[in-house]
Residue frames as a rotation matrix with the C-alpha (Angstrom) as fourth column:
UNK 1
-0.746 -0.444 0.496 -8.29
0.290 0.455 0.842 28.67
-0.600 0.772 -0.210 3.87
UNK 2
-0.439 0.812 -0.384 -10.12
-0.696 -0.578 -0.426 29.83
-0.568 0.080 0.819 1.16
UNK 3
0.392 0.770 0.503 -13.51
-0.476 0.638 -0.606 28.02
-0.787 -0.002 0.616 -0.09
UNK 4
0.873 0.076 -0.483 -12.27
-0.466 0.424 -0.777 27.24
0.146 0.903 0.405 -3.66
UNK 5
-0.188 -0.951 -0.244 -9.09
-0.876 0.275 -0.396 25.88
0.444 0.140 -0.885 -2.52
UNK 6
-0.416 0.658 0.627 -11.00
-0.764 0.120 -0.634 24.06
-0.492 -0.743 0.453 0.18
UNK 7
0.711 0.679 0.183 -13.16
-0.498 0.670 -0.550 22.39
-0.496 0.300 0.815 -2.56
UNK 8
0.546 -0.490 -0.680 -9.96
-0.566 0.383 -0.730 21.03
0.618 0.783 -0.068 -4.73
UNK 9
-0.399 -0.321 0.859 -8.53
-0.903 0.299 -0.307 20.03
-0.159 -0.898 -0.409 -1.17
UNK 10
-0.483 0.413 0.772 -11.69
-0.586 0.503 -0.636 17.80
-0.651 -0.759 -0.001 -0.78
UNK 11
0.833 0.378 -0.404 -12.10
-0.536 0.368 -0.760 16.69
-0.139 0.850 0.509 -4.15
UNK 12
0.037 -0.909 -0.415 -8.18
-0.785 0.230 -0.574 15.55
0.618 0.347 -0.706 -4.11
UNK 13
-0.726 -0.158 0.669 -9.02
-0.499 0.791 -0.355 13.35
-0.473 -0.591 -0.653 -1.21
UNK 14
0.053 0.353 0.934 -11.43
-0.652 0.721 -0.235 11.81
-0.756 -0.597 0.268 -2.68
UNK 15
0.735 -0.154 -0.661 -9.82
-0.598 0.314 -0.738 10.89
0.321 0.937 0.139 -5.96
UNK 16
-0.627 -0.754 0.196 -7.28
-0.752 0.521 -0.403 9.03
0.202 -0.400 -0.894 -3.26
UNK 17
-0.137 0.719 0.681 -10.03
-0.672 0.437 -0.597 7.67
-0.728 -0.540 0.423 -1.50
UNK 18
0.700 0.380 -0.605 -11.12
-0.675 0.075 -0.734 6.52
-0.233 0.922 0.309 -5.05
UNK 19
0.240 -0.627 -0.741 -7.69
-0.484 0.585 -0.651 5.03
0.842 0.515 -0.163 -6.12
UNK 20
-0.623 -0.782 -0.008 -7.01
-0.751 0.600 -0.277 3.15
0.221 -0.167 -0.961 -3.01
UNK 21
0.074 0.897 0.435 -10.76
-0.538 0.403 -0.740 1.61
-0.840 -0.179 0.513 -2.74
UNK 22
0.781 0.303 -0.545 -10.22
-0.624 0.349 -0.700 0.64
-0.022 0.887 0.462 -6.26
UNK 23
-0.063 -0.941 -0.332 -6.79
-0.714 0.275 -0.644 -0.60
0.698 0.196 -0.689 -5.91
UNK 24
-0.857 -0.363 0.366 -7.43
-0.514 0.558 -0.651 -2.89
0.033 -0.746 -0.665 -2.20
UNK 25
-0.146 0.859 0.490 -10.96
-0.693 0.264 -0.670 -3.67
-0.706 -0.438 0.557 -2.42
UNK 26
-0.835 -0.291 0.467 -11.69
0.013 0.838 0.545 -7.17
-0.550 0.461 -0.696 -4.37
UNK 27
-0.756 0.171 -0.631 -13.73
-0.651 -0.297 0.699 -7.44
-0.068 0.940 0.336 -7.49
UNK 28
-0.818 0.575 -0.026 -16.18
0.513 0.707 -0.487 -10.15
-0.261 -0.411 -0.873 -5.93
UNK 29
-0.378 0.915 0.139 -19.87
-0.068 -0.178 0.982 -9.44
0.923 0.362 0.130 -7.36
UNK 30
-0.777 0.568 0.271 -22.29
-0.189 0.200 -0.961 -8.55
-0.600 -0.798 -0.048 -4.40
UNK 31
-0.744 0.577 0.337 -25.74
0.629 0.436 0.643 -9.96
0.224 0.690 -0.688 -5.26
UNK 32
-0.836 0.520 0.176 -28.68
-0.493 -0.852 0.173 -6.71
0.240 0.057 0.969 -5.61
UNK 33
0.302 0.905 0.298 -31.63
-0.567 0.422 -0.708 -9.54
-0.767 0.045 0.640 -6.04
UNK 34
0.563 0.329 0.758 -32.74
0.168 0.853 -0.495 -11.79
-0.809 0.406 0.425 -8.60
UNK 35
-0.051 -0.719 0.693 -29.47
0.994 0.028 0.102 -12.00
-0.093 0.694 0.714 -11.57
UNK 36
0.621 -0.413 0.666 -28.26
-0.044 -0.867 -0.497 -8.86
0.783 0.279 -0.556 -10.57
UNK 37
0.521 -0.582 -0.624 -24.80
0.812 0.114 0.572 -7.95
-0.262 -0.805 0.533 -9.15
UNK 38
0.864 -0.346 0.367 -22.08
-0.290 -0.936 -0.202 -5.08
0.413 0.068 -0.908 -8.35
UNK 39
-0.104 -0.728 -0.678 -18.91
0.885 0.243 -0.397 -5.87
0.453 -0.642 0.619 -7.19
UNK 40
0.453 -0.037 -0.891 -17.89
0.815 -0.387 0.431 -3.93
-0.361 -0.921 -0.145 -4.00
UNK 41
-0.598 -0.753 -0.274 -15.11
0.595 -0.646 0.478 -1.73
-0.537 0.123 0.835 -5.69
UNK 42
-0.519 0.494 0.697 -17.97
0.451 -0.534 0.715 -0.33
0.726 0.686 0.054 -8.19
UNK 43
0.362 0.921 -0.146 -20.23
0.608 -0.115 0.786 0.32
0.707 -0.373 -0.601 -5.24
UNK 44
-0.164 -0.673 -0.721 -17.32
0.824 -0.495 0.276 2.03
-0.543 -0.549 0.636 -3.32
UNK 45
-0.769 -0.405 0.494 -16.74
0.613 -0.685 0.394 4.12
0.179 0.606 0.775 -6.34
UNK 46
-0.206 0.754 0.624 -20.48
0.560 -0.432 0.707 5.04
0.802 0.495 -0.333 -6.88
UNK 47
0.667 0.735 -0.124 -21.10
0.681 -0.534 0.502 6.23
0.303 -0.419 -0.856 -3.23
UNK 48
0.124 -0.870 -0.477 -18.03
0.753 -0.231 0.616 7.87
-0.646 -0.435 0.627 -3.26
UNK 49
-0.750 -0.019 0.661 -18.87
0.652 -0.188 0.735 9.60
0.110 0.982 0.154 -6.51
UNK 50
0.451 0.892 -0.044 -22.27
0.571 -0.250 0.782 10.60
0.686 -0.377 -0.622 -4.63
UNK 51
0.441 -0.229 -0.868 -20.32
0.694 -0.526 0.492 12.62
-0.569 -0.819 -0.073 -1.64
UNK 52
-0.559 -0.822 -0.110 -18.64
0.681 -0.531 0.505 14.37
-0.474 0.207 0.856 -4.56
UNK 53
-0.581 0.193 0.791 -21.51
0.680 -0.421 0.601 15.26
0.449 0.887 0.113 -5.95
UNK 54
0.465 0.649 -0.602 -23.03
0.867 -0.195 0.459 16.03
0.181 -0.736 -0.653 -2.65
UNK 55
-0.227 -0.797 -0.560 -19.57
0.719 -0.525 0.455 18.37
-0.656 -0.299 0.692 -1.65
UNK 56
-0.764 -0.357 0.537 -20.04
0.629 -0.228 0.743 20.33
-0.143 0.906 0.399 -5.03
UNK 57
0.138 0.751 0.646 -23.70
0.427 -0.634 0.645 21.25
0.894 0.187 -0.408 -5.12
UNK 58
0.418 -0.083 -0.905 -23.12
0.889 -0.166 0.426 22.15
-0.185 -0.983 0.004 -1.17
UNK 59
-0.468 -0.619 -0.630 -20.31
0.684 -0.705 0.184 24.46
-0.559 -0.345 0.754 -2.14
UNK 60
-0.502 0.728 0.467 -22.72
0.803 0.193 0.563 25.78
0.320 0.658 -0.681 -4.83
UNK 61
0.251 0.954 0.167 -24.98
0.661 -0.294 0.691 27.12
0.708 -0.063 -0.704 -2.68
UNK 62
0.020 -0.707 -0.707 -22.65
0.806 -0.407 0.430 28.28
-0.592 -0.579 0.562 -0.55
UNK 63
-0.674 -0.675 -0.302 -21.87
0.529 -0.725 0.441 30.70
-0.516 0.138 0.845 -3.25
UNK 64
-0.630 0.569 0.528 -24.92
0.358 -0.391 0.848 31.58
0.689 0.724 0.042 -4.50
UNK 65
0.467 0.568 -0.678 -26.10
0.821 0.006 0.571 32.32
0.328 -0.823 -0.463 -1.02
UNK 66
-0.042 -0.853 -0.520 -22.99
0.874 -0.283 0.394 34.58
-0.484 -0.438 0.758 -0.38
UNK 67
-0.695 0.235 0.679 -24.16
0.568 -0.400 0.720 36.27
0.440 0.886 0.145 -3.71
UNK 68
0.186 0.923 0.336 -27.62
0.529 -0.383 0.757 37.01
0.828 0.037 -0.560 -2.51
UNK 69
0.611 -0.102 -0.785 -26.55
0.688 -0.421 0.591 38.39
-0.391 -0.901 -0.187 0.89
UNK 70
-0.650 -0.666 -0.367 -23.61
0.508 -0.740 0.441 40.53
-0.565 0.100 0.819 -0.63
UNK 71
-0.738 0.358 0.572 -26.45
0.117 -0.767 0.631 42.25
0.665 0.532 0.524 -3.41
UNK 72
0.378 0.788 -0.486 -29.12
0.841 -0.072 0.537 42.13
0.388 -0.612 -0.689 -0.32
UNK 73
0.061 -0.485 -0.873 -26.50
0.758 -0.546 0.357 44.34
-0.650 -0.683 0.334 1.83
UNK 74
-0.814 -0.577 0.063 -25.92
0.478 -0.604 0.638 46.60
-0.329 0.550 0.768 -1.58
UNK 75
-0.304 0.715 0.630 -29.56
0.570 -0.393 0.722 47.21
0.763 0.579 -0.287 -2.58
UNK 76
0.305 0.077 -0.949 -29.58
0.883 0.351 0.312 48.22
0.357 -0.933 0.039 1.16
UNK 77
0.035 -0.461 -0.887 -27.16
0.649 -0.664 0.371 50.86
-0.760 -0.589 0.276 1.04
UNK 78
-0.907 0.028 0.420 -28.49
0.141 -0.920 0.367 52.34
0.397 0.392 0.830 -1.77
UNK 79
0.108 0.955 0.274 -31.92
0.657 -0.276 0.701 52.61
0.746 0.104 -0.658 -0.22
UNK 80
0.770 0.136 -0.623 -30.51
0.614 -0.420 0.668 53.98
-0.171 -0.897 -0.407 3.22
């Protein structure tokens, strides 16, 4: 499969992920510390929001690595 399809694959799950955390999970405040809270469904979202942003820079580098190896291999065969 190729990478960009790959990443819209794994970005579509986790906009499910997303809507069914938001949709089953209850709206109950967790307590952080002293008069601060999050409910659960916000804290789902956020670390769920965090793997997407994790997935993204990942594929990133992926291509910007792929880059540097494909003009490594070309500056290559013009020197040899």
């Amino acid at each position: 499969m190729d990478k960009r399809k790959r990443l819209g694959v794994a970005f579509a799950i986790y906009v499910v992920l997303g809507m069914a955390a938001w949709l089953t999970m209850s709206a109950e405040p967790i307590a952080l510390g002293s008069n601060r809270q999050i409910s659960m469904r916000l804290l789902t979202e956020m670390i769920l929001a965090l793997f997407a942003v994790r997935t993204l820079l990942a594929w990133k580098a992926d291509q910007i690595r792929t880059k540097d190896e494909h003009d490594a291999g070309a500056v290559q065969d013009l020197e040899g």
